[in-house]
C-alpha positions in Angstrom: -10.0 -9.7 16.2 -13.6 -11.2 16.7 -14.7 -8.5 14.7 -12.5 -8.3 12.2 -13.1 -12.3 11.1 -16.8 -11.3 11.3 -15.9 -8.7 8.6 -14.1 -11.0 6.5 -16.7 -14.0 6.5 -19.6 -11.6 5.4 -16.8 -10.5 2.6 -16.5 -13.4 1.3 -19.9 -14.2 0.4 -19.5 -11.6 -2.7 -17.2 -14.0 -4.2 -19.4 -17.4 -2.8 -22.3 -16.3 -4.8 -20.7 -15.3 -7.7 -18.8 -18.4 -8.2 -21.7 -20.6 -7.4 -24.0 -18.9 -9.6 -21.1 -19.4 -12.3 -20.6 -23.1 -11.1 -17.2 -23.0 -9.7 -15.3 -25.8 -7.3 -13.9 -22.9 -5.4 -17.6 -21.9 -3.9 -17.0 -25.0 -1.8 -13.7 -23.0 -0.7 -15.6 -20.0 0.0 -18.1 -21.2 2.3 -15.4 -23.6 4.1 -13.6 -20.2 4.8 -16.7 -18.5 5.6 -17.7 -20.8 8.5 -14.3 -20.7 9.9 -13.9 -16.9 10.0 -17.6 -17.1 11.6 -16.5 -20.0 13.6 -13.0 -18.1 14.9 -14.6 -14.8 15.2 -17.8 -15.4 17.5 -15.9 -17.8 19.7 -13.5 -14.7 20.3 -16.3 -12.6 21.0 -18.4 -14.5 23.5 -15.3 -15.0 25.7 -14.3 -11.5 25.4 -17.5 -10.2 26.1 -17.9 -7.5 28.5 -20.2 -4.5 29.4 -17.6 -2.6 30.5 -16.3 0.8 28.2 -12.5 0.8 27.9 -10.1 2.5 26.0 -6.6 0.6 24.1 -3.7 1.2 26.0 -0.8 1.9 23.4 0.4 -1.6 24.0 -2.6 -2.9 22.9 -2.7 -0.8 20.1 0.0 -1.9 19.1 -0.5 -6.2 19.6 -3.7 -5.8 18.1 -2.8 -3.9 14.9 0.0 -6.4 14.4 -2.6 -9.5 15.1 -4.9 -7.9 12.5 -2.5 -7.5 9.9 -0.5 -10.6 10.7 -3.7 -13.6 11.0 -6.7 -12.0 9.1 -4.5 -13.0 5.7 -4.3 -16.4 7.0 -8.1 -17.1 7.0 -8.3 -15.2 4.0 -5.8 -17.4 2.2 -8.3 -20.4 2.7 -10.5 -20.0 -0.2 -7.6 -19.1 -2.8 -6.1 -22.7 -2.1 -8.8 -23.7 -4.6 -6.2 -22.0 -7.7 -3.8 -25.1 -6.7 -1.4 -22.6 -4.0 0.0 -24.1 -1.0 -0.5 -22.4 1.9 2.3 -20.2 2.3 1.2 -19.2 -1.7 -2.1 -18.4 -0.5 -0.6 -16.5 2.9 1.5 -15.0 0.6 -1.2 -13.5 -2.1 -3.2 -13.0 0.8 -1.0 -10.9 2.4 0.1 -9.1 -0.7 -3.7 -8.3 -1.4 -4.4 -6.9 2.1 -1.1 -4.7 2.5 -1.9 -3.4 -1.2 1.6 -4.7 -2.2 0.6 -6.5 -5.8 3.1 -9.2 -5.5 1.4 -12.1 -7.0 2.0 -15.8 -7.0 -1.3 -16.8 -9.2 -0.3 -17.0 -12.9 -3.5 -18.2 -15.7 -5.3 -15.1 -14.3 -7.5 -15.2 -17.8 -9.4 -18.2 -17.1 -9.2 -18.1 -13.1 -12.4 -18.0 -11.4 -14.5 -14.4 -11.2 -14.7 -15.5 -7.5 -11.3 -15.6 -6.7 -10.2 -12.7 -8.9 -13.3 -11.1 -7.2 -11.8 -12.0 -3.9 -8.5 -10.4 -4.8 -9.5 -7.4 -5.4 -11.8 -6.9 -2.1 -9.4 -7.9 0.0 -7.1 -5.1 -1.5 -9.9 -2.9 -1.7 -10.3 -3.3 2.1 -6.8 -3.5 2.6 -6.7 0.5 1.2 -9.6 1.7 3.6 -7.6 0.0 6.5 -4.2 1.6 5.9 -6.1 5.0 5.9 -7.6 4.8 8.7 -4.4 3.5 11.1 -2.3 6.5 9.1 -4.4 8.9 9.9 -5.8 7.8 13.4 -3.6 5.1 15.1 -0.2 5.7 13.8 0.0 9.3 15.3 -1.4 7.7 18.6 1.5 5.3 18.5 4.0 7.8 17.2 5.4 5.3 15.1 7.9 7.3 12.2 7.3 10.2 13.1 3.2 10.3 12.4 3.2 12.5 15.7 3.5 15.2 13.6 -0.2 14.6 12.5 -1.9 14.5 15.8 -3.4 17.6 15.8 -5.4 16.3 12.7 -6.5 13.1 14.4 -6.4 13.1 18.1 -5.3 16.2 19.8 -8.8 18.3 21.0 -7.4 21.5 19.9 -7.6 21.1 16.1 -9.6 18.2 15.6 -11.3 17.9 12.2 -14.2 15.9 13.8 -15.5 16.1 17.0 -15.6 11.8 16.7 -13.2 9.3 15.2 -16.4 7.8 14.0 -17.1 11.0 12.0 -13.6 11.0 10.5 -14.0 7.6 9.4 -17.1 8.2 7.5 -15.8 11.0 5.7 -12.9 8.7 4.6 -15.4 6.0 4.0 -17.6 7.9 1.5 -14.6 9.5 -0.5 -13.0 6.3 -0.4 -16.3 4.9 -2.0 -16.9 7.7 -4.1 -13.4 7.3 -5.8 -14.1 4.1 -6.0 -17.3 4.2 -8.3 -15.8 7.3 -10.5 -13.2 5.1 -11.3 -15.0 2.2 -12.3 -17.6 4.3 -14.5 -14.5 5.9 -16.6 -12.8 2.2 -16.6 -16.3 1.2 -18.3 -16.5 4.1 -20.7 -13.1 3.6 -21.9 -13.3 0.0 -22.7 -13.2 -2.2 -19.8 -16.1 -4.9 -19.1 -17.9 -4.0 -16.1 -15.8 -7.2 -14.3 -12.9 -5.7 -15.4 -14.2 -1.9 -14.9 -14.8 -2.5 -11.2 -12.3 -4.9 -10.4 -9.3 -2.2 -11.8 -11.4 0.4 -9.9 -10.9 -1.3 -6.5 -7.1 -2.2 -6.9 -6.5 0.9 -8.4 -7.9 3.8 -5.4 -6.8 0.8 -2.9 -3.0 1.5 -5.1 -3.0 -2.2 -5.1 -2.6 -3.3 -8.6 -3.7 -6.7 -8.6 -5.3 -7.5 -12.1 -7.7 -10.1 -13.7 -5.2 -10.4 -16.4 -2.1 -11.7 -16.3 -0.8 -9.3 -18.6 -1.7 -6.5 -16.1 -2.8 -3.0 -17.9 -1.2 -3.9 -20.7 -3.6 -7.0 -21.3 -6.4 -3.4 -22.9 -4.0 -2.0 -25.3 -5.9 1.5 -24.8 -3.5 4.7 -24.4 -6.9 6.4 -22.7 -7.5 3.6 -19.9 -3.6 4.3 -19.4 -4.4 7.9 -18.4 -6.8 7.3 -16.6 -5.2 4.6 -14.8 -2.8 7.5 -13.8 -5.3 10.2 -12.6 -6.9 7.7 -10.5 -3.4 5.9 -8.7 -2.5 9.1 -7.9 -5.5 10.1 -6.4 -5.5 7.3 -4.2 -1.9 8.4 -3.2 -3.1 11.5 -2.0 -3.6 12.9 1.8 -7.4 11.9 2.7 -7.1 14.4 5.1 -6.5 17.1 2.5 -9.8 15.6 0.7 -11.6 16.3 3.7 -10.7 19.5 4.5 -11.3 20.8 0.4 -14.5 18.7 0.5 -15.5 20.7 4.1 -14.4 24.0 2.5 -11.3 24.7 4.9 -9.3 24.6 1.6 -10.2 26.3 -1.6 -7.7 23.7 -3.5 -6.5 20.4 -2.5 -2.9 21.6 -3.9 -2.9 24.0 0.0 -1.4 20.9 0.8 2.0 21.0 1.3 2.4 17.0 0.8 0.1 16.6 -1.9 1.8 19.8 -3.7 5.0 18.1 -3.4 4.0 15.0 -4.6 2.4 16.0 -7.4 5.7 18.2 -8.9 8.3 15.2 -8.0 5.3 12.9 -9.9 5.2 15.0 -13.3 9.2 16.0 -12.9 10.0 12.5 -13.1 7.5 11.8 -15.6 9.3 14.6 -17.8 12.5 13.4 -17.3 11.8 9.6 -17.8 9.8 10.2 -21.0 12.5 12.3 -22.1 15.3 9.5 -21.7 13.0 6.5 -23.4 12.6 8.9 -26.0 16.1 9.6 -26.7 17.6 6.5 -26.2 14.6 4.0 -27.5 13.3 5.8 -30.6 10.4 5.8 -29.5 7.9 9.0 -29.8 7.7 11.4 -27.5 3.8 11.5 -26.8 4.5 7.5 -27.0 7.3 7.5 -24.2 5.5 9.8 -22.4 2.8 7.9 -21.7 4.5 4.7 -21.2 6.3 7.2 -18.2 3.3 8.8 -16.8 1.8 4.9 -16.7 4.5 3.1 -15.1 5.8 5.4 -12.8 2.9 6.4 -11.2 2.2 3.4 -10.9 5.9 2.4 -9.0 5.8 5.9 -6.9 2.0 5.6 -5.7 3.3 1.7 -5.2 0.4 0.6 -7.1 2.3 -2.0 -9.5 0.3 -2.3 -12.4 2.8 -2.5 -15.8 2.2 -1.5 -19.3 5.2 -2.7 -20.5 8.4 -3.8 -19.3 10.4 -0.5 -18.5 13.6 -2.8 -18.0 14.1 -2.6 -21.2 14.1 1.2 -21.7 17.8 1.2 -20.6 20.1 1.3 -17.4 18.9 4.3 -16.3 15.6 3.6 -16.2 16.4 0.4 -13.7 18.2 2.3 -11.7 15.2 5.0 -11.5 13.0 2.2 -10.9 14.9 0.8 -8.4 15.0 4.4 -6.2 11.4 5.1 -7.0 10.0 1.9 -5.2 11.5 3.3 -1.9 9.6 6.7 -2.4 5.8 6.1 -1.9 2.9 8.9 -1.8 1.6 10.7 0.5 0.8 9.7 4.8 -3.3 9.1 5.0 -3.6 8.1 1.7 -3.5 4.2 0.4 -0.2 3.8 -0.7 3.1 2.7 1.1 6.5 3.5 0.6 9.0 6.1 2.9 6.6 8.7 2.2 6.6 12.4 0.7 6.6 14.3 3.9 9.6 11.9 5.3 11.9 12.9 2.6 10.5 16.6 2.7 11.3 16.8 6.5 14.8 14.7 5.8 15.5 17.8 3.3 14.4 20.4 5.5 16.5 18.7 8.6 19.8 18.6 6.3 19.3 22.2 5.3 19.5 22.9 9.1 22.3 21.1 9.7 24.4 22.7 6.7 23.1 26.3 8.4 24.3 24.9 11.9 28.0 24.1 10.8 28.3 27.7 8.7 27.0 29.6 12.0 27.1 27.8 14.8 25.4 30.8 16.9 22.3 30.6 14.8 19.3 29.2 15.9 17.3 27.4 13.4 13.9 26.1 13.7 12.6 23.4 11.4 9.0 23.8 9.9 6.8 21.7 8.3 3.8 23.8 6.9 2.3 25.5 10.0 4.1 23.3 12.2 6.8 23.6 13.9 9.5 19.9 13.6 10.5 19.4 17.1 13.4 16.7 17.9 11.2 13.8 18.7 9.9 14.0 15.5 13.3 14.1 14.1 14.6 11.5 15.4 11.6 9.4 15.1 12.2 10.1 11.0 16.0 9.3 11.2 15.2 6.1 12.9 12.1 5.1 10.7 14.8 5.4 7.7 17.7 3.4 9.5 14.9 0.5 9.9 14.2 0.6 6.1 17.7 0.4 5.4 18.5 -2.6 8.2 15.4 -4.5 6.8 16.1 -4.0 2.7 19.8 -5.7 4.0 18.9 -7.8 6.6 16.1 -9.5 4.5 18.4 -9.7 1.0 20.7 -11.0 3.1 18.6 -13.8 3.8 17.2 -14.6 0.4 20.4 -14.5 -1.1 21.3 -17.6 2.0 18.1 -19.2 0.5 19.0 -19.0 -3.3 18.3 -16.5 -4.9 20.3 -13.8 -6.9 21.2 -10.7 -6.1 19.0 -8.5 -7.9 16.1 -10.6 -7.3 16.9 -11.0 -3.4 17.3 -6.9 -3.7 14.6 -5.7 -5.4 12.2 -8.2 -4.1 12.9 -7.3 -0.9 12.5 -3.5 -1.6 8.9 -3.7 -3.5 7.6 -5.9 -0.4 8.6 -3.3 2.0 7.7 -0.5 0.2 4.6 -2.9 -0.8 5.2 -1.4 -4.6 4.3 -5.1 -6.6 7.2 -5.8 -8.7 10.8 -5.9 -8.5 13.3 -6.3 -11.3 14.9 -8.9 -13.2 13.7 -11.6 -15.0 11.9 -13.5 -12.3 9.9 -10.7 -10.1 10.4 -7.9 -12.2 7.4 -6.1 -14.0 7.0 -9.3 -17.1 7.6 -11.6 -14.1 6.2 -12.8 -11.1 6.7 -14.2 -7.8 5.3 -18.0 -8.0 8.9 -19.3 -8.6 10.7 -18.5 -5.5 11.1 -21.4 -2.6 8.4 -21.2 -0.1 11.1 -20.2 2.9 11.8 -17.2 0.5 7.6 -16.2 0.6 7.1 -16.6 3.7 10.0 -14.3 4.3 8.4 -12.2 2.2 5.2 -11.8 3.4 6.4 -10.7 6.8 8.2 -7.8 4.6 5.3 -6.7 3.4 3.5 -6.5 6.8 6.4 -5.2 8.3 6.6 -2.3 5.8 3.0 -2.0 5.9 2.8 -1.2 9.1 5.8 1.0 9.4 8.1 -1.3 10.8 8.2 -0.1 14.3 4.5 -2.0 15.1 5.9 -5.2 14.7 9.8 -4.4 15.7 8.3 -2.7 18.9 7.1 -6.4 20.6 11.0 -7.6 20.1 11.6 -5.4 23.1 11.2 -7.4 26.8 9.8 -4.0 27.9 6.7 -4.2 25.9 5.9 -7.3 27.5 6.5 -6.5 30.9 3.2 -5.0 32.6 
């Protein structure tokens, strides 16, 4: 945790300079915060020092993955108090930025400070890196949903990809970056100012969505920023793993991949079939609607949350599509959140078996994922993962309905923190909306939805059990 509050003050002195040099009040923020974090974080160090090597027990995998995610937003909320945000506003945007959610509570985006907007987007930028890294190396080690499956990709010494974790994390590092800086060139060439070019860039590989305008994408009127926008959320969405092993040439394609293959035909199906329906319904063009689809629900499925226009009013069945889509997320290793592709493909694969099981009892049929083989653990580690999205969306609807709020704001707000998507639907948090009107009680609810989903519930729910504690 030291370490991590180290990372966080030299962070922030991106932002510092940039709103000094600009002549901002909230520099004073920024370098309160930074001595702080540097404060907290070498004070954690020096009594925690040791010369001793030791490895993380999977309890303490699991405390300090939940301590990261749960107090790093809180010192990171310090400097955005300069934008006029209580605390639990700031916790709350801080929270949304480093879980990649999107939620904002910050409205006059336009003529905020480059600092803070700057700020913003690191922290989601960072936010992205982190989320790939525990997907793809601590969640299998804590076997949390079901990520077991991926061991042999991580942490198992039979089919490593890297001999070190520290090699792995490079790789992901440089194609993170790499992304990164591709984006932000073609966000330049199409229009955007280089702010804007490398602020979209960040939120969009981190499938963030945090913008400097308060109009989100929309805000550029350009129909080619818009595709791009799509080829680039998407391409954070994918596995980082399947990056690595194209890039490393163990794959001639990145489509061998039976997640990202998936993923990519339930993206462009429906695309199709929500471009069709604006069409039809709206009179709108086809080419028109079809770009308005690609946009904004690739934007919803990789839980980025940008908006190009307010898809509530394409009709019923579009809300209702919506609505299901924030639940769906892209692909495991990759930025975004959501259930997940390879979830829903095992859930598919393990009702098939079931429907073979009743017909012929006597036959014996083996689940497969890929090359692997689904054994029961897994199984029921997926079953459960979906029975905790389902208590949570309830349980926590439950309690912002107690607190005031409607139902369809209480529901969908609920649903795009958990599946940290951005925004929900309605007039208040929905896609023309945001989130700066709800009761405190109600945001700090919600920002323990978002780390809760982020981390795929069963981090956090795990220390509710007396067991964990016991030693």
């Amino acid at each position: 945790m030291g370490g991590v509050l180290l990372g966080i003050a030299v962070l922030m002195t991106a932002p510092l300079f940039l709103d000094f040099a600009a002549g901002q009040a909230s520099a004073a923020h920024f370098l309160s915060a930074i001595v702080i974090a540097l404060f907290t974080g070498v004070t954690l160090l020096v009594l925690s020092a040791s010369k001793e090597v030791f490895d993380l027990t999977r309890r303490q995998a699991f405390l300090t993955t939940a301590l990261a995610w749960t107090l790093t937003p809180a010192i990171a909320a310090l400097p955005l108090m300069s934008a006029n945000l209580s605390f639990i506003d700031a916790y709350f945007e801080a929270t949304s930025a480093l879980t990649t959610t999107g939620s904002t509570v910050m409205v006059g985006l336009d003529t905020t400070s480059p600092g803070l907007l700057l700020w913003r987007s690191l922290l989601q930028w960072v936010g992205g890196i982190g989320i790939i890294v525990i997907g793809i190396i601590v969640m299998p080690f804590l076997r949390v949903g079901g990520m077991q499956l991926f061991r042999t990709e991580s942490s198992d010494s039979s089919e490593k990809i890297f001999a070190r974790g520290l090699d792995l994390v490079r790789w992901i590092a440089g194609i993170y970056l790499g992304l990164s800086v591709a984006c932000a060139i073609v966000y330049g060439l199409l229009g955007m100012s280089t702010f804007d070019a490398i602020n979209h860039a960040m939120t969009s590989i981190a499938t963030g969505g945090f913008s400097t305008h308060d109009a989100s994408f929309a805000y550029f009127e350009s129909a080619g920023l818009e595709w791009a926008g799509v080829v680039f959320m998407a391409s954070g969405a994918l596995p980082f793993v399947a990056y690595i092993r194209t890039l490393r040439g163990r794959d001639k394609s990145l489509l061998n991949d039976i997640q990202a293959r998936a993923f990519l035909v339930f993206l462009a199906a429906v695309i199709f079939a929500l471009a069709l329906t604006h069409a039809e319904l709206n009179d709108v063009r086809f080419f028109d609607a079809l770009r308005l689809s690609a946009f904004n629900v690739t934007s919803i499925v990789t839980t980025t949350g940008y908006a190009s226009d307010d898809y509530q009013l394409w009709g019923p069945f579009a809300v209702g599509a919506f609505f299901i889509l924030t639940f769906v997320g892209g692909c495991s290793g990759s930025t975004s959140g959501g259930v997940k592709m390879y979830r829903l493909q095992i859930l598919g694969r393990v009702a098939m078996a079931h429907l073979t099981r009743l017909v012929t009892p006597t036959q014996t049929v083996v689940v497969s994922y890929g090359t692997r083989r689904v054994d029961e653990e897994v199984e029921i580690a997926i079953l459960t993962f979906l029975c905790a999205v389902l208590i949570s969306e309830v349980a926590i609807t439950v309690i912002l309905s107690w607190l005031g709020l409607d139902l369809v704001t209480a529901l969908s707000a609920t649903a795009t923190c958990l599946a940290n998507v951005g925004p929900g639907l309605g007039s208040i948090v929905g896609p023309a909306g945001n989130f700066a009107s709800l009761p405190e009680a109600a945001k700090a609810v919600l920002s323990l939805a978002m780390i809760l989903g982020r981390l795929e519930y069963f981090t956090l729910l795990v220390m509710l059990a007396p067991s964990f504690w016991r030693g």
